[in-house]
N, C-alpha and C positions, 0 to 999 in steps of 0.2 A: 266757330271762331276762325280769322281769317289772319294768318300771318303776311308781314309786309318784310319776304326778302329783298328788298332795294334798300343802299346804304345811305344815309345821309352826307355830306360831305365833313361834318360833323361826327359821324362815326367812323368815318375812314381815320381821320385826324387822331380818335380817340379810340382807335387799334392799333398803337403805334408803328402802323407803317408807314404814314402818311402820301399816300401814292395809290392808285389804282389799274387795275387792269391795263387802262386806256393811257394813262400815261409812260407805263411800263412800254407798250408797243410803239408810241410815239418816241420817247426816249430813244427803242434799240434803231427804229427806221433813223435817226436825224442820225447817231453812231455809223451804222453802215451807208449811210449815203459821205458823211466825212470820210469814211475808209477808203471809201472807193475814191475820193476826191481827190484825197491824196496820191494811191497812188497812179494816180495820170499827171503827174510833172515828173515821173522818173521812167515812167516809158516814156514820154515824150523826148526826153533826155537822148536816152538812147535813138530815139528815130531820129532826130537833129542829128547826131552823130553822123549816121548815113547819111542823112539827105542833106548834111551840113556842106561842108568846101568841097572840092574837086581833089582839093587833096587829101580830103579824110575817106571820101569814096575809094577814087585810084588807089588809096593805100588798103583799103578794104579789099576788093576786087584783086590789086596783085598779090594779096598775103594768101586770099581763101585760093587762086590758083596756082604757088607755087606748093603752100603746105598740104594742099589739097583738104581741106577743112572748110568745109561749107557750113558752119557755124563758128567762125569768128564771131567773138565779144567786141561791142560796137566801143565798149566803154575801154577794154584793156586797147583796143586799137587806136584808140585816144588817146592813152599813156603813151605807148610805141611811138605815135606821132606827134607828138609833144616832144618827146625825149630826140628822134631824132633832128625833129626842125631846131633845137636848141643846139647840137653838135653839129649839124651841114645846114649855112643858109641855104643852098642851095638841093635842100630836098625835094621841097615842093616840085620844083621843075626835073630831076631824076626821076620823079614816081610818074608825073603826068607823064613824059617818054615812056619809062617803063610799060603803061598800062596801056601803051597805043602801040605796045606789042602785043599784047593780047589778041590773040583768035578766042571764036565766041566755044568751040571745042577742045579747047587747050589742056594736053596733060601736062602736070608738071616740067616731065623731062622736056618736051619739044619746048614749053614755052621757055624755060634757063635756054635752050640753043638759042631761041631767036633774040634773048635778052646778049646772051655772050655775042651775037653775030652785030648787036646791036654797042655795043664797047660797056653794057650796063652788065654785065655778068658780075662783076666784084660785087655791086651795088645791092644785086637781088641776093647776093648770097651774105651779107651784112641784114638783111631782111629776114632769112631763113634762120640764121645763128641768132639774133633775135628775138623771133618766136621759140624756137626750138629752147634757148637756155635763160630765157628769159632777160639777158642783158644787151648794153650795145657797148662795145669798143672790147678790147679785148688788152687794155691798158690799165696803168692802175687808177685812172680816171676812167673808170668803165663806170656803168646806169647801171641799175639793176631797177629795171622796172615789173617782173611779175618772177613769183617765186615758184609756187604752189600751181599757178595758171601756167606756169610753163609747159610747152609741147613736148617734152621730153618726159615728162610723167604720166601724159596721158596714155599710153599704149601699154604701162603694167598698172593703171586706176584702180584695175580693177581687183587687185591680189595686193596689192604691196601701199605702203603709206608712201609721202613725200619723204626722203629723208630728211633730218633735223638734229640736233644737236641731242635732242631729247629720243635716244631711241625708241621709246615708245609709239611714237608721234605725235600730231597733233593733240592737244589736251589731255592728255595721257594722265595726268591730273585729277580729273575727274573721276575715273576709275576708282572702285571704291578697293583700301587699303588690303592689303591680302593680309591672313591671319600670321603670325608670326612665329605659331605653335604649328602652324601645319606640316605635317611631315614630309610628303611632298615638296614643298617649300623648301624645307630644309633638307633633303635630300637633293636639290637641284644645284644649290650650292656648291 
């Protein structure tokens, strides 16, 4: 006696899974091919960024040589310059100066002398304060454009939280409830 394991499509239907094998694999391929489709408009995003204006580059190029960070965020450096072109018309034309001080060896320190020797010393250091505290102006119409992304928490990242209002920090929330019988606990008190 000869068994016929091959399903009819009629018995797929009538195991209620309604689906097979082949459609399972076909399904997850068309998933991951959208996944990936996706995200190629927000790297792209970012690659515009740099290869967008002359002034989104220059501003790129003078921020990674003054802070000396060679991974500048293309997208926070968009905020930056947004923020500043809306406070100085005349940025765009400060930054392209600024950035044709640049030498292709430049440390920080020499390149701030050639920027100061240059009458742009305030300017670049409007750029450092900046990055460094995440705002621009130092008035009560000041930006606050990155908080968390600010250069001034990068160098204790890695021990300590951002501070916040919520000393725990970020999501601190999610933690799950500590017991309230614990003695411990209530010994800390």
């Amino acid at each position: 006696m000869k068994q016929n394991f091959e399903q009819s499509p009629s018995d797929v239907i009538g195991n209620g899974t309604g689906s097979s094998r082949r459609d399972f694999i076909r399904s997850a391929l068309v998933i991951s091919v959208a996944g990936i489709a996706a995200s190629l408009p927000l790297q792209s995003f970012a690659d515009s960024v740099i290869r967008g204006s002359d002034a989104a580059r220059d501003f790129i190029r003078v921020s990674q040589t003054i802070t000396e960070h060679k991974h500048i965020s293309p997208q926070l450096a968009s905020h930056f310059l947004s923020a500043f072109s809306q406070r100085d018309p005349q940025f765009n034309s400060k930054i392209s100066r600024l950035a044709a001080v640049i030498q292709p060896s430049d440390t920080a320190v020499a390149f701030k002398q050639r920027a100061v020797a240059a009458g742009l010393g305030n300017f670049l250091q409007d750029i450092v304060t900046a990055w460094y505290t995440g705002t621009l102006g130092d008035d009560y119409k000041g930006t606050l454009v990155a908080y968390k992304e600010a250069l001034m928490y990068a160098t204790v990242s890695d021990g300590l939280v951002v501070p916040t209002y919520c000393g725990n920090g970020p999501l601190w929330w999610t933690a799950p409830v500590p017991d309230p019988l614990d003695p411990e606990l209530i010994d800390n008190l």
